[in-house]
C-alpha positions as CSV (number, residue, x, y, z in Angstrom):
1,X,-102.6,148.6,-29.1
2,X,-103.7,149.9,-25.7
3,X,-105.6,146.6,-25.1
4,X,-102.7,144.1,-26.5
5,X,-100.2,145.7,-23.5
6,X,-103.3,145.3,-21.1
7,X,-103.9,141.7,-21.7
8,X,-100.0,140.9,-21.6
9,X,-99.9,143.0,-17.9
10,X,-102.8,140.9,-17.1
11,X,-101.3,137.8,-18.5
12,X,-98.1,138.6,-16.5
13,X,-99.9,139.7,-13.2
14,X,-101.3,135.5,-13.6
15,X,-97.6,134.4,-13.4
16,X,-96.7,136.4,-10.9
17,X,-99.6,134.9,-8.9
18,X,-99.2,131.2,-9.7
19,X,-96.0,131.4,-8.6
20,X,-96.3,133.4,-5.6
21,X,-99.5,130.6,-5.0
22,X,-96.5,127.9,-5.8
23,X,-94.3,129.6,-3.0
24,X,-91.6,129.6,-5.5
25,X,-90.2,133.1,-4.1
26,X,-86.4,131.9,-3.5
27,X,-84.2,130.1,-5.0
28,X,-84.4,127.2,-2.7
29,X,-88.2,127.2,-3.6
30,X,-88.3,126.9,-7.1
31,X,-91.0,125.1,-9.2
32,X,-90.8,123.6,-12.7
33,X,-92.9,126.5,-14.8
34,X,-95.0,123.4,-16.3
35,X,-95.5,122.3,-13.0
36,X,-97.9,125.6,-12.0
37,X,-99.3,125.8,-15.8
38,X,-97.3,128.6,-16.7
39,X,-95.7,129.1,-20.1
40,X,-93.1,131.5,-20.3
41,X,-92.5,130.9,-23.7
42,X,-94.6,133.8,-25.0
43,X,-94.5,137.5,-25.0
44,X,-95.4,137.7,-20.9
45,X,-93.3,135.3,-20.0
46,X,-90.1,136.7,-21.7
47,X,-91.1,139.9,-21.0
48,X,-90.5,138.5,-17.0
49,X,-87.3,136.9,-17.5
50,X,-86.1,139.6,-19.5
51,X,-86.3,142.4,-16.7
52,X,-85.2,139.3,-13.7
53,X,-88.9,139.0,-12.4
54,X,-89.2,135.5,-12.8
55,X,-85.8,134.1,-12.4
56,X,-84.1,131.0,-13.2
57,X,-82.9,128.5,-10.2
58,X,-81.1,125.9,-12.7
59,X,-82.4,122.7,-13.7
60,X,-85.2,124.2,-15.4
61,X,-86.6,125.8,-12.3
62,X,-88.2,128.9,-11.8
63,X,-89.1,131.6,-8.8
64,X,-90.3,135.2,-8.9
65,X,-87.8,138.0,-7.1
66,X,-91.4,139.4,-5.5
67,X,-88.8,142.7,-4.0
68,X,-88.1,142.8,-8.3
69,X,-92.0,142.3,-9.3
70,X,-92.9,145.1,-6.4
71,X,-90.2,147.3,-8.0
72,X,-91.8,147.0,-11.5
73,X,-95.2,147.8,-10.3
74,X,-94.2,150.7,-8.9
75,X,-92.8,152.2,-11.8
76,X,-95.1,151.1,-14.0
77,X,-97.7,153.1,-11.8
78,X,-95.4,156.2,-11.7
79,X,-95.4,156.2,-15.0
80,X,-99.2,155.7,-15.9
81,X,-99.5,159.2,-13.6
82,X,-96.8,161.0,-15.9
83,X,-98.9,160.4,-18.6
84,X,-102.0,161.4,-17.4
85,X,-100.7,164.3,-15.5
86,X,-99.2,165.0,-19.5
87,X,-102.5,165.0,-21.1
88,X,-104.6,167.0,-18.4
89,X,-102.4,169.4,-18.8
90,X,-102.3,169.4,-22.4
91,X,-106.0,169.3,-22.3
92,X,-106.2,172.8,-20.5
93,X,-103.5,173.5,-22.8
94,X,-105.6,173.5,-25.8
95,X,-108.9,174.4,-24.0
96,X,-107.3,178.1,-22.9
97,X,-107.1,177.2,-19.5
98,X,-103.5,176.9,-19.1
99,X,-101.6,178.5,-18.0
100,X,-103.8,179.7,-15.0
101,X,-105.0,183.5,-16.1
102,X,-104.7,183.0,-19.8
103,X,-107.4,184.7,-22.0
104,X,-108.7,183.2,-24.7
């Protein structure tokens, strides 16, 4: 399961990119998504629309909100250190090491 989340981040990560490449970062900017080779039909591309990364302009144009993408990153990175701050604590947990002093 871990790798199916990594190849979508990767996959959206690409979109990002080609339309950042495309210069499509406004409104006034926007690109046709077929235009760059980018689907966003599948599960990356929804996923991008769905939390207002990619964006549409009307008539079927496109852009990234890069402040939105930024935003996203950041959270998603707060949260990977949660997680492992979790389970190295969990792992002294169980290894009698925490809390600081215990005895086995």
């Amino acid at each position: 399961m871990g790798g199916a989340v990594a190849v979508i981040i990767i996959k959206e990560r690409h979109m990002v990119d080609a339309f950042m490449r495309a210069g499509a970062t406004d409104a006034a900017h926007a690109v046709y998504p077929g235009d760059i080779a980018v689907d966003l039909g599948g599960v990356a591309g929804r996923r991008l629309v769905d939390h207002a990364i990619i964006r549409e302009a009307g008539d079927g144009r496109y852009y990234v909100d890069v402040l939105g993408w930024e935003a996203l990153r950041r959270m998603r990175r707060r949260i990977l250190f949660v997680v492992l701050l979790l389970i190295a604590l969990l792992a002294l947990f169980f290894a009698g090491q925490f809390p600081p002093g215990a005895r086995p």
